[in-house]
C-alpha positions, 0 to 999 in steps of 0.5 A, spaced: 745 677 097 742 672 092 734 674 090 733 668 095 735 672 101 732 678 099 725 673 099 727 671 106 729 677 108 722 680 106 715 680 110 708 683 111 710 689 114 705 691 119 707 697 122 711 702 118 716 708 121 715 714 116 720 714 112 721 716 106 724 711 102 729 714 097 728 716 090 732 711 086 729 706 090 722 707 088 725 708 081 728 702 081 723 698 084 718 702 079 722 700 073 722 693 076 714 693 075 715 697 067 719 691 065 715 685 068 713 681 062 705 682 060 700 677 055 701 680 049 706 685 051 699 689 051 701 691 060 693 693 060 694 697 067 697 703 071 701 704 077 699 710 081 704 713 085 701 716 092 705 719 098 700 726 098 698 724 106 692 727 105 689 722 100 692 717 104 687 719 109 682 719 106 684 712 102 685 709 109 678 708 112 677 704 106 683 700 107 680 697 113 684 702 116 691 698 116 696 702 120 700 702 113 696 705 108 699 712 111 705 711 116 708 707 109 712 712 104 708 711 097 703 708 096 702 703 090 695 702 086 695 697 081 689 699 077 688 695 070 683 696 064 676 695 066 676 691 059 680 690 052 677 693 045 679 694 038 682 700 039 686 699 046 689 693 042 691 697 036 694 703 040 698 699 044 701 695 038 702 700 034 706 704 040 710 697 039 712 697 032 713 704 032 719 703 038 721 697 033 721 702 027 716 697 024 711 698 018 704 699 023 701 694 020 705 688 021 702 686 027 694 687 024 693 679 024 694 677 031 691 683 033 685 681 029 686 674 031 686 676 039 681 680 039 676 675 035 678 671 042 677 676 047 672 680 045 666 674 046 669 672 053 665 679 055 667 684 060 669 681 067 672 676 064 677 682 060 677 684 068 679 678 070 684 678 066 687 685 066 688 684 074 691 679 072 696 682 069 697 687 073 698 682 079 705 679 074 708 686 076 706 687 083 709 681 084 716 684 081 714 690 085 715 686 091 721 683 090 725 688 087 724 691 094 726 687 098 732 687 093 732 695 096 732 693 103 724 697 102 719 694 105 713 692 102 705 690 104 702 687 099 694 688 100 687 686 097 684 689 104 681 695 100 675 697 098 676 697 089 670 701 089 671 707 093 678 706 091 676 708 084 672 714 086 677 717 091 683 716 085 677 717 079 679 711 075 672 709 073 672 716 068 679 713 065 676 705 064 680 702 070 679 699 076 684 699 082 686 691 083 692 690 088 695 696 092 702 695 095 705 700 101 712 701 101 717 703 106 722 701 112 719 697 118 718 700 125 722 694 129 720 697 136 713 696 134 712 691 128 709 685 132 711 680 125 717 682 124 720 677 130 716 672 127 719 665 124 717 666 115 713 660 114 712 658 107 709 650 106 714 645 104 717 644 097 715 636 097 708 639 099 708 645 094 711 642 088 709 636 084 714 634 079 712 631 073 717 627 069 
């Protein structure tokens, strides 16, 4: 099947069966995630991985209690930097021009050139901007799902900041921006599945500037 059909194929799944979903799936779809492209190559955020059904109960009342968070497989945290620094900058390009056998000080100029830019745009701006980062890879989670016939619910519907004390994200400078419950619908009971996919037309969604 095209990525199209994959993308048709998917929906918001509302109720989920408990099944397991494959190691080699998750694997993929992870692998996925780790190869989406990045500002900067700099990938300012974390994917925690969660199946402990224990925590996923404890992490349900602060997700509005959706039935998904603990009938689904996995549960996938997008937790990004709660801000940029000089020192995150330098760590990620020095782990860059070691990978590419490159003199560490290669990349000094545009670090120093970003973070001239950054660091005057002030905190919630770099969390603005490391969410949104991390929202490109849960994009590609999603669909590199539904090309694994898994299921995937994206939610906002959570409370980050008691996200971040169950997971302690705060003692690791990271805030938890996007969660993704992955695992096969239960078709007898999942009301959404029988429902027509409705996406605005392409004449009203897509302006062509010529």
């Amino acid at each position: 099947m095209s990525l199209l059909d994959n993308l048709k194929w998917r929906y918001a799944t509302k109720k989920m069966n408990g099944e397991a979903v494959p190691q080699e799936k998750l694997e993929y779809i992870l692998e996925a995630a780790r190869l989406a492209p990045s500002s900067s190559g700099l990938q300012p955020y974390e994917i925690l991985v969660i199946s402990n059904r224990e925590l996923l109960e404890q992490l349900k009342p602060f997700s509005y209690n959706q039935e998904q968070i603990t009938d689904c497989s996995h549960l996938l945290v997008w937790a990004a930097w709660d801000s940029y620094s000089l020192e995150k900058l330098e760590n990620e390009f020095h782990y860059t021009l070691t990978e590419r056998q490159l003199p560490l000080n290669q990349m000094d100029d545009y670090k120093n050139f970003l973070w001239s830019a950054y660091e005057p745009l002030g905190k919630d701006w770099h969390a603005i901007h490391t969410s949104k980062q991390a929202y490109i890879s849960f994009a590609m989670a999603i669909a590199a799902a539904a090309e694994q016939k898994v299921d995937a619910t994206p939610m906002e519907g959570f409370n980050p900041v008691e996200y971040d004390k169950i997971l302690g994200l705060t003692e690791k400078g990271l805030k938890s921006a996007v969660i993704l419950p992955i695992g096969f619908r239960d078709s007898t009971n999942d009301w959404n599945e029988s429902l027509k996919k409705v996406r605005k037309p392409f004449s009203k969604l897509v302006t062509e500037i010529k």
